[in-house]
TORPA-4810 file (N, C-alpha, C, O; in nm, 3 decimals):
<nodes>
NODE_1_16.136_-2.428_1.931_16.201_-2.404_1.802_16.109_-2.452_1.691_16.057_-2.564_1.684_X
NODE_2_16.095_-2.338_1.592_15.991_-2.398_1.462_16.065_-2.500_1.350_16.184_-2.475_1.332_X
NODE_3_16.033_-2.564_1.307_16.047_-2.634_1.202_16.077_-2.602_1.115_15.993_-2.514_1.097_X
NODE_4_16.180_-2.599_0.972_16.197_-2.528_0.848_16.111_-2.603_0.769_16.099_-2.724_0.786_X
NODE_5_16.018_-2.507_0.641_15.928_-2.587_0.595_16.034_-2.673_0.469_15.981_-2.730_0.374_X
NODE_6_16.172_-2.669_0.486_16.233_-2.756_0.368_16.338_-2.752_0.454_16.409_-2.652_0.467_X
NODE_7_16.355_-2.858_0.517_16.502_-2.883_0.543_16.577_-2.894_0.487_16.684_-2.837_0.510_X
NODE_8_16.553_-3.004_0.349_16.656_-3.044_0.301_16.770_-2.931_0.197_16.880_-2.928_0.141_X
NODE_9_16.601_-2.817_0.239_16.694_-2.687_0.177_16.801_-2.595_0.265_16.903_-2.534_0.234_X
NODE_10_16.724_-2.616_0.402_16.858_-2.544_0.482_16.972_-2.620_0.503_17.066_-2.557_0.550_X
NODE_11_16.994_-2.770_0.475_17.106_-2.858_0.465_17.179_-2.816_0.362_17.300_-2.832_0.373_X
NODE_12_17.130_-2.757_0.248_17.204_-2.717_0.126_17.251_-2.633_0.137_17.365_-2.630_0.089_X
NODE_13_17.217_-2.550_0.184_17.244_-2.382_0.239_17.364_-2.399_0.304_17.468_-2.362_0.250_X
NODE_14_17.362_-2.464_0.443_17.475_-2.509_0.464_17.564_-2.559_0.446_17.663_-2.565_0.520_X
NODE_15_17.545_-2.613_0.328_17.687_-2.667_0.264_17.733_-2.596_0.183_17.853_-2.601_0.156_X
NODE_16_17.623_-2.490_0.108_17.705_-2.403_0.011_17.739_-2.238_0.116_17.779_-2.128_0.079_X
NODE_17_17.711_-2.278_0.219_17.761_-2.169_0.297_17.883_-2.190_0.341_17.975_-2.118_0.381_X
NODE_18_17.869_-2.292_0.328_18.072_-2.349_0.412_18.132_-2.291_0.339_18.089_-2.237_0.237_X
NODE_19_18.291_-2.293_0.393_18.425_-2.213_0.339_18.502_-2.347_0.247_18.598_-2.313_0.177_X
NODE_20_18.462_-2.493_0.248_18.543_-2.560_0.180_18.478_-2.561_0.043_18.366_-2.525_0.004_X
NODE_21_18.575_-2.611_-0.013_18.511_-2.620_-0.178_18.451_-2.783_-0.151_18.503_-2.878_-0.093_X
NODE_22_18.334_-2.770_-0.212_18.277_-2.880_-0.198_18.236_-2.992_-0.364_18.153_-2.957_-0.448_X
NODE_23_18.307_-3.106_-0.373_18.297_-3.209_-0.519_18.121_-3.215_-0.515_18.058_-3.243_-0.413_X
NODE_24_18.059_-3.184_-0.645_17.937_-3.279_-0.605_17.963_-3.335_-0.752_17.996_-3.274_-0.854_X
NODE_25_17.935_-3.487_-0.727_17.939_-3.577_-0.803_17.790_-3.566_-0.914_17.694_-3.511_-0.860_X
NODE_26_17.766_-3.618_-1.071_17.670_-3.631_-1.096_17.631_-3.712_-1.070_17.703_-3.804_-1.031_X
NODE_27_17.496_-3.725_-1.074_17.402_-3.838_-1.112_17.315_-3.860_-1.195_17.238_-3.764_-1.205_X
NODE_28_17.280_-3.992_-1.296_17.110_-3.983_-1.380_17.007_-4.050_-1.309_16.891_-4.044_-1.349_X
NODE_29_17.044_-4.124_-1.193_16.895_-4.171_-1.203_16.912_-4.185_-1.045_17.013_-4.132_-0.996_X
NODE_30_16.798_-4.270_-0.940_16.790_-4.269_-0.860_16.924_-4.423_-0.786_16.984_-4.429_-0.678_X
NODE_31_16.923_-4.484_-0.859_17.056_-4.575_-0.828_17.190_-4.503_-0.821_17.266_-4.507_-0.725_X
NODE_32_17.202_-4.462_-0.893_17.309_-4.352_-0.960_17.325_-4.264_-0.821_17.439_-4.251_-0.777_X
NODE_33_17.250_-4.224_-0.774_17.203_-4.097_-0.672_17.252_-4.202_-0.518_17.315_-4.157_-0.423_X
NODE_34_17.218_-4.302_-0.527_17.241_-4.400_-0.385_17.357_-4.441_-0.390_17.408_-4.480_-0.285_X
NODE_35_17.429_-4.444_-0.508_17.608_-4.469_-0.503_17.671_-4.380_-0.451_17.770_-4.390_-0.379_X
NODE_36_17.600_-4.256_-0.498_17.699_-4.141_-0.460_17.699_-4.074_-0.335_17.772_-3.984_-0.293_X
NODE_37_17.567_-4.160_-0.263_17.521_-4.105_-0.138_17.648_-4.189_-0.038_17.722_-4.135_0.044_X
NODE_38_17.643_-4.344_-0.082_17.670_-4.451_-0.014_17.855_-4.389_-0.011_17.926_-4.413_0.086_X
NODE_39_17.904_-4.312_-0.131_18.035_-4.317_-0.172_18.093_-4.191_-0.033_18.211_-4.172_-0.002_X
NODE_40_17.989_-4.131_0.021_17.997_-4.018_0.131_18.012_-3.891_0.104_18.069_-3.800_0.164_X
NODE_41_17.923_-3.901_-0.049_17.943_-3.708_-0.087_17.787_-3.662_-0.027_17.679_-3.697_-0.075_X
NODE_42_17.807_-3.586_0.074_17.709_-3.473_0.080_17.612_-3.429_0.005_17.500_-3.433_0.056_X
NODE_43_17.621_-3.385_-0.109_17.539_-3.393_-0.219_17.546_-3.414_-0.355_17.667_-3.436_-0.359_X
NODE_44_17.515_-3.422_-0.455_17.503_-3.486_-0.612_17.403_-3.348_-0.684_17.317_-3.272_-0.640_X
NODE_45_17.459_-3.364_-0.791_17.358_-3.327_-0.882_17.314_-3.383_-0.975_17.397_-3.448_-1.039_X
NODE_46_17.158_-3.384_-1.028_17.112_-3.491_-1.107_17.117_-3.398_-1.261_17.079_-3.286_-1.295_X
NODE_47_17.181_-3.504_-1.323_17.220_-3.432_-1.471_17.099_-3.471_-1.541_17.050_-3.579_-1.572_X
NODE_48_17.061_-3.330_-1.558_16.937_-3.349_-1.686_16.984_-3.434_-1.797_16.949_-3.544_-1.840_X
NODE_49_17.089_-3.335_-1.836_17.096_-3.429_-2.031_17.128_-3.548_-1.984_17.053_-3.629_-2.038_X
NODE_50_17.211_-3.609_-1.901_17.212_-3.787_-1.914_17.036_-3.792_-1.878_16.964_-3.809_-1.976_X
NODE_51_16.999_-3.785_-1.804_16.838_-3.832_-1.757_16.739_-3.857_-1.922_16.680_-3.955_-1.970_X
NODE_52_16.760_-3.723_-1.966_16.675_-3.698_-2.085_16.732_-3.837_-2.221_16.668_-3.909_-2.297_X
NODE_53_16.894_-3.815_-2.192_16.900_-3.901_-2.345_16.938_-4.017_-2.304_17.025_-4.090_-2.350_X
NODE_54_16.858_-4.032_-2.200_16.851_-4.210_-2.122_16.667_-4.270_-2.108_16.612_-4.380_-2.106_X
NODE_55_16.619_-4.119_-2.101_16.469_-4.142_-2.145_16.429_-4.166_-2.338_16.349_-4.238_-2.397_X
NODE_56_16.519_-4.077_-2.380_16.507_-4.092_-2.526_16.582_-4.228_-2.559_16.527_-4.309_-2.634_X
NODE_57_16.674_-4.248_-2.517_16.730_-4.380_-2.598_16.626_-4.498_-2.551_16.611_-4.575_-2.645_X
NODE_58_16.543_-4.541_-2.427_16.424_-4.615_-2.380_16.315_-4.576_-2.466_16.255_-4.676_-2.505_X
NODE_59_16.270_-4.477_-2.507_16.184_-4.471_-2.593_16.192_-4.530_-2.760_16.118_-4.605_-2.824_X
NODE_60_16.348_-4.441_-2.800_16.361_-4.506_-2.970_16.361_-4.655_-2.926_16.287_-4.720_-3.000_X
NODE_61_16.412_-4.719_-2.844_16.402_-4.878_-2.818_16.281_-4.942_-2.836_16.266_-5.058_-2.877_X
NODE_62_16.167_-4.836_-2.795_16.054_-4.882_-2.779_15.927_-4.869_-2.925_15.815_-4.917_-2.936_X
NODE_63_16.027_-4.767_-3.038_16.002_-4.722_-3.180_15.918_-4.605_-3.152_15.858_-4.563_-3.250_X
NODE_64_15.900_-4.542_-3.038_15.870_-4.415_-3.053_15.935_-4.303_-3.181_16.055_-4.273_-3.178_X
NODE_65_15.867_-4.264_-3.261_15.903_-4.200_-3.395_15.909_-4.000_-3.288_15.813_-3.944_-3.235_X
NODE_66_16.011_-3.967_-3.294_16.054_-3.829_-3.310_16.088_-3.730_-3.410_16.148_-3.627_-3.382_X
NODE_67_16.059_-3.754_-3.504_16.097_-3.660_-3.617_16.037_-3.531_-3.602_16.117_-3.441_-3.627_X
NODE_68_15.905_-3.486_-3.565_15.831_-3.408_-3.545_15.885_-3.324_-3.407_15.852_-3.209_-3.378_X
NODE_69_15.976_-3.409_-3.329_15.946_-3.361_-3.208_16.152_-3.228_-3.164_16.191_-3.141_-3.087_X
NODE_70_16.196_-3.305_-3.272_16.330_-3.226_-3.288_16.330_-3.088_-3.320_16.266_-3.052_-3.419_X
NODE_71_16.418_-2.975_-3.225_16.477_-2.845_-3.263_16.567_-2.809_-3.339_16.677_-2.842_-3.295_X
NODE_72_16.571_-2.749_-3.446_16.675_-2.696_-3.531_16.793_-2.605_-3.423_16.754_-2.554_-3.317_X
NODE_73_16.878_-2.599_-3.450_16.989_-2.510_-3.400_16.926_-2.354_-3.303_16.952_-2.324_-3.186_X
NODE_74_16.842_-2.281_-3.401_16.797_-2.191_-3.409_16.694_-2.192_-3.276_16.713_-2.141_-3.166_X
NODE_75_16.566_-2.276_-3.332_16.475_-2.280_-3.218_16.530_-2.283_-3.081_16.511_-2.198_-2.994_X
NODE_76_16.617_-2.415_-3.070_16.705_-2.441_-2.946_16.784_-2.332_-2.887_16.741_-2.301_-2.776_X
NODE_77_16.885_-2.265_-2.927_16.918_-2.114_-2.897_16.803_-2.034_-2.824_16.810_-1.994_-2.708_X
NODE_78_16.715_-2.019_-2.897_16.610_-1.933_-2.817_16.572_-1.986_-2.697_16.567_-1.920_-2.594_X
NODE_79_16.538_-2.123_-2.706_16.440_-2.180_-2.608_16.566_-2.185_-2.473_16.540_-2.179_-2.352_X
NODE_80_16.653_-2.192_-2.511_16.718_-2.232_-2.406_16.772_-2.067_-2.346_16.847_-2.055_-2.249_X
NODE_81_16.741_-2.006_-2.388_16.809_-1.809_-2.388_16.922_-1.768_-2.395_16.969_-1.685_-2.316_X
NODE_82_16.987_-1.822_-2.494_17.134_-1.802_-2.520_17.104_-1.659_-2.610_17.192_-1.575_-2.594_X
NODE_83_17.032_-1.632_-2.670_17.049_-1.507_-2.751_17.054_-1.413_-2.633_17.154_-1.341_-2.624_X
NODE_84_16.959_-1.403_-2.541_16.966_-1.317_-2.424_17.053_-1.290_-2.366_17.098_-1.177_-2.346_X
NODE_85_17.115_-1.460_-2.304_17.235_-1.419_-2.228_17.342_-1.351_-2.266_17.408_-1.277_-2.194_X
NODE_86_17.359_-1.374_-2.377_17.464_-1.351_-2.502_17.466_-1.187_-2.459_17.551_-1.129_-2.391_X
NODE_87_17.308_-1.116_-2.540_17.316_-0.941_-2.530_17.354_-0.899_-2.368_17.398_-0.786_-2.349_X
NODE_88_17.335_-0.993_-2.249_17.320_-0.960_-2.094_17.500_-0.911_-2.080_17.566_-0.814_-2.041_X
NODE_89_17.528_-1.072_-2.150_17.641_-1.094_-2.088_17.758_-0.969_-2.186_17.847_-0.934_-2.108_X
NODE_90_17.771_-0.916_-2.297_17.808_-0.833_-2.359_17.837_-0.688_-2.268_17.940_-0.622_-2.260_X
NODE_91_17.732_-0.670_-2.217_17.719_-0.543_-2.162_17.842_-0.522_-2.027_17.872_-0.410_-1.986_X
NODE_92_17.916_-0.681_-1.957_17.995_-0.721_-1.889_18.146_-0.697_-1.954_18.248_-0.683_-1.887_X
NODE_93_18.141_-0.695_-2.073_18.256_-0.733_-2.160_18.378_-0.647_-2.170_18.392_-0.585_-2.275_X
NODE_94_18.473_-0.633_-2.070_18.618_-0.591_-2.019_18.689_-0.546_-2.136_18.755_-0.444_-2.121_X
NODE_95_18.690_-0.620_-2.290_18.793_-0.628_-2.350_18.815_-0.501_-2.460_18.919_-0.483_-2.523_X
NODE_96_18.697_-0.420_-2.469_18.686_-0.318_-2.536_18.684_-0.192_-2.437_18.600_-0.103_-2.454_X
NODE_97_18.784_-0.189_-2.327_18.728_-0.099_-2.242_18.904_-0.070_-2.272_18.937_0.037_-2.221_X
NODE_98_19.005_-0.131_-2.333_19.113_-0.056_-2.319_19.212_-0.127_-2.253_19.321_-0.074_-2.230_X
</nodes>
């Protein structure tokens, strides 16, 4: 029998292949991640935005200056592809059909 070159991906597979609904708890950091292991959930997901505005709040602590480094409303929309999804998801849209 060969080896999967990612197990830990066919473990996932299998859990999102199962028929139960499965909780996954968040997590931000790697402590965070060992509670939830220890607590007996199967798997976690690691939440970006806590991660990120747990790296940013360690930095302003540290007087790192961001002014330069902030998105207006606008930029952010794009970057993130909400205008896209927006026209994708339209083309789905039930409520003008009658």
């Amino acid at each position: 029998m060969t080896q999967s070159p990612n197990p830990m991906a066919d473990v996932l597979r299998g859990l999102l292949g199962s028929p139960e609904i499965l909780q996954m708890p968040c997590c931000y950091d790697a402590l965070s991640a060992k509670l939830v292991q220890q607590a007996g959930s199967p798997l976690t997901l690691l939440s970006a935005a806590m991660k990120s505005m747990l790296d940013v709040l360690g930095d302003l602590k540290q007087g790192r200056d961001y002014s330069g480094a902030l998105l207006d409303f606008a930029d952010l929309r794009q970057r993130v592809g909400f205008d896209d999804y927006h026209k994708a998801a339209e083309r789905f849209d039930r409520k003008s059909d009658g």
